[in-house]
N, C-alpha and C positions, 0 to 999 in steps of 0.2 A: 564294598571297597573300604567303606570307614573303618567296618569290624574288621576287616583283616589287618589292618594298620597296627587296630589297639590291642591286635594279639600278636603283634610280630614278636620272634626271637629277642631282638633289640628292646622292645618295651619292655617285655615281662622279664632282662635281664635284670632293667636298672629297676622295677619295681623290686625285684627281689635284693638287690643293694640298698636300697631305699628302706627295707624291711630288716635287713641286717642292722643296717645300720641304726635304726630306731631302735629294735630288740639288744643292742649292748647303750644305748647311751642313755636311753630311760631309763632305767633300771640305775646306770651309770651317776645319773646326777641326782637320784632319788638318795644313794650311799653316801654322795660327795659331800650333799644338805643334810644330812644326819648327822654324820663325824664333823665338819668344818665348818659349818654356817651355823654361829653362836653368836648373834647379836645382843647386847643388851636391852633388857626388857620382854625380850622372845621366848616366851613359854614351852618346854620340849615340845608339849601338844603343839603349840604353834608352828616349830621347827619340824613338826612330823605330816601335816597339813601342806604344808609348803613344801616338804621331799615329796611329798604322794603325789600333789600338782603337778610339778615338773614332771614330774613322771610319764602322766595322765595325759598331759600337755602335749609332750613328745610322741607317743604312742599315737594320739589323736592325729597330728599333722602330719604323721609319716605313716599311718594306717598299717602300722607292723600288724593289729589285729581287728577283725572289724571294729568298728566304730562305738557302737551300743556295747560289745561288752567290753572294752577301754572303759565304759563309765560303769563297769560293775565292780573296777579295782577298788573302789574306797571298800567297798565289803569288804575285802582281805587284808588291805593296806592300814584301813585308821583302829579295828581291834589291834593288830599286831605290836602299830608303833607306841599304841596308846592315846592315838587322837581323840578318837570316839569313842566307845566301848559297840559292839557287836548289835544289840538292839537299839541302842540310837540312829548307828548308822542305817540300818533295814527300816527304820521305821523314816527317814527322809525321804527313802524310795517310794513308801506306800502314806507319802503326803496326801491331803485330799487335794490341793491345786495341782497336783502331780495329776491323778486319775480326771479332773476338772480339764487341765490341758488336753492329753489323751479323749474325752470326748471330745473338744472341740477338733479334733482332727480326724473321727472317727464320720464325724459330723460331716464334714468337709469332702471324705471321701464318697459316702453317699450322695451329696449333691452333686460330685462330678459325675459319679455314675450313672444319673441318670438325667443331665444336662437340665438340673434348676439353675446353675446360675445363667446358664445361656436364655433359658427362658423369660427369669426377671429382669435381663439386660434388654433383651430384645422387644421386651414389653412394657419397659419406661421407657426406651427413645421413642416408641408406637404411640406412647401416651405425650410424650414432651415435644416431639416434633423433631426431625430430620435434616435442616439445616446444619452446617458442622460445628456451630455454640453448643445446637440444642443435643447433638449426638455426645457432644463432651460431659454437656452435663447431664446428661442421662448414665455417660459410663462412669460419672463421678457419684450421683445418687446411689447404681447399681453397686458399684464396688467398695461403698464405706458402708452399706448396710448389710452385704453378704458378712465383710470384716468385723461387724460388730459382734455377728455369732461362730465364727468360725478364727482360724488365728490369720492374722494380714497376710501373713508370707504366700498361707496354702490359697488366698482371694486374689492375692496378685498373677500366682503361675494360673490359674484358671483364668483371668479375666485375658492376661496377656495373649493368647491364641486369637480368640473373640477382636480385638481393639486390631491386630495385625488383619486379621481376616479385613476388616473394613478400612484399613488404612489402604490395602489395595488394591479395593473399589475405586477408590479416589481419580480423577482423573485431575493432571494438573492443565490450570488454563493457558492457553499460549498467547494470548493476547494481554498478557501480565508479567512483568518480570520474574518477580515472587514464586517461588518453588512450593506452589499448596500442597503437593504432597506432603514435600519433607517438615515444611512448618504445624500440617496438621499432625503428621506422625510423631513430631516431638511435643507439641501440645497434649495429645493423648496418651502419651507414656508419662507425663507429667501428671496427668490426672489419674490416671490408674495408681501410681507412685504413690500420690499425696494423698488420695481419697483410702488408700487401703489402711495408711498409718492413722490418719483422720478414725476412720471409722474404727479402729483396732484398739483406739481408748477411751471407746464408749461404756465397752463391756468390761468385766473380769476375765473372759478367754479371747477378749480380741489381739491381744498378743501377751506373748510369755512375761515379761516386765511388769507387767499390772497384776500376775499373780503373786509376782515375789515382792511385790510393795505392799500387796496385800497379808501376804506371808511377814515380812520382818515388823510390820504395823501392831500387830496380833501378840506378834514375840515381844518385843519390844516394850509397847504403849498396853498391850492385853486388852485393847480395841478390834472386834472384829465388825470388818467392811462386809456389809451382805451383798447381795448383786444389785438391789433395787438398790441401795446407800450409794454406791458407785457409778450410777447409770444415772443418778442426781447431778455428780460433779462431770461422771464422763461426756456426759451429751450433750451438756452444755458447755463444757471445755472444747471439746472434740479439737486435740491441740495435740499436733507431736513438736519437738527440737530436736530433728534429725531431718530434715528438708535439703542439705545442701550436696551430700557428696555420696556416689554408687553403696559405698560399705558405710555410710550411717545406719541403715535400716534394711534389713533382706526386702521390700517392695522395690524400696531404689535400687538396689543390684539385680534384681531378676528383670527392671524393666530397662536398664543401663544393657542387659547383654542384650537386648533386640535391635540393640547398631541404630537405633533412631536418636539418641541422645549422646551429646557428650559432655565433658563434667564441665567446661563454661555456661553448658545451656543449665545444668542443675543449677552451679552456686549461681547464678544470677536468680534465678526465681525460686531459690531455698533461704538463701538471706534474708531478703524481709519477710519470708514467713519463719525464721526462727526468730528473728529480734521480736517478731509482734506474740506468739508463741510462749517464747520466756516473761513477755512483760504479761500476756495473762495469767498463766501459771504460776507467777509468783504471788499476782491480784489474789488470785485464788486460793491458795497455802494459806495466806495469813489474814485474809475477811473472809474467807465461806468455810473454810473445811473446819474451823474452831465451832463453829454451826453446824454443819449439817454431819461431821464426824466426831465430833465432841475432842477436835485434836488439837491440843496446844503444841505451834511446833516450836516455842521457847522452851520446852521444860525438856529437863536433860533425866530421865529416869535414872535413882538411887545408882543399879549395878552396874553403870556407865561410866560413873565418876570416877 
């Protein structure tokens, strides 16, 4: 019944409108930003960066063509305009955090296939205990350590099956007003949420963000983070500043569509874990990392100024 909906006449009109339409307008304001968008201080390269964007941008959110090769445009787009030259831009592609990320997903899909993470969930609440604390924080332990080696997003969609399965087990008590279900069902998307981000900055591949901090660090400072240097700061950080709302973090949107949470229940128990969050983070920046990264983050590098 659902397939035949997402194939009716009707759909596949307006997608194919949808697809016109992206295939004249991308292109469209890619030309508009070349001739007319000349701001002062904006380098052509910069001006040709920003056409291929828009571009890219477009293309992406209206899926005129798949998805993955819309991000093959800079190949043809920044030799052309003159952004990049031809081997700079190929050699972005075949970054080593690039091939880094790539295993951790490669990683990811092997343990779904053959139900490790179902196994190490179901074998800490075994070991922590079965009460609904103890089953929380068993799915909390279980899903910030899968996250440390794999990327948060791909720990959350697998954990999230797992956490539903047993949210309805649950029988609610009738001799309470209180709806245990529903309160244990959004307690447990909250933890699956927070523990995936948590554990996802432990590593260098537990989520995409901490390769590219690792990456502009390197460029930048010509400081390279190795994975032990980072599992120094991450594990004892184990801090995100994305706690409050579905689209801060793909954990919280994939756990936001399981209809158990909605965004008052987020920003109330995402706010004080981002103010406490930021005030370690900051702790951190400027007393540990001049230590254990040799990184002063007062100093402004030479070709910055």
């Amino acid at each position: 019944m659902v397939s035949s909906k997402l194939n009716s006449p009707l759909l596949r009109a307006s997608r194919m409108k949808k697809k016109i339409l992206g295939a004249i307008l991308g292109p469209g304001l890619f030309v508009l930003a070349m001739l007319t968008f000349q701001p002062e201080g904006l380098s052509t390269a910069g001006r040709a960066v920003l056409a291929s964007t828009l571009w890219i941008a477009v293309w992406w959110i209206l899926e005129v063509i798949p998805i993955a090769v819309t991000a093959l445009l800079p190949i043809v787009l920044f030799p052309l305009t003159g952004a990049l030259s031809l081997n700079e831009t190929t050699a972005s592609f075949g970054h080593r955090y690039i091939f880094l990320c790539i295993g951790g997903f490669v990683l990811a899909i092997a343990i779904e296939r053959w139900g490790l993470h179902r196994r190490i969930t179901l074998n800490i609440i075994n070991l922590i205990g079965t009460n609904v604390k103890r089953i929380i924080l068993g799915f909390m332990i279980a899903t910030a350590f899968l996250s440390m080696w794999i990327s948060n997003t791909a720990t959350s969609v697998m954990m999230l099956p797992i956490g539903m399965a047993i949210i309805s087990q649950l029988r609610d008590n009738p001799d309470t007003v209180a709806d245990e279900n529903t309160l244990f069902g959004k307690a447990l998307m909250l933890a699956i949420a927070y523990s995936a981000s948590i554990g996802g900055v432990a590593t260098l591949i537990g989520t995409p963000p901490n390769l590219v901090l690792a990456g502009i660090v390197q460029e930048l400072y010509d400081i390279e983070i190795t994975f032990s240097q980072w599992i120094m700061v991450g594990a004892t950080l184990a801090a995100s500043c994305a706690f409050m709302l579905p689209v801060a973090t793909p954990p919280n949107a994939v756990v936001f569509g399981a209809g158990y949470l909605k965004i008052p229940d987020m920003v109330r128990a995402g706010i004080w874990l981002n103010v406490i969050s930021i005030i370690i983070i900051t702790l951190l920046i400027y007393v540990a990392l001049p230590y254990l990264w040799a990184f002063n983050p007062n100093f402004c590098p030479a070709h910055l100024k």
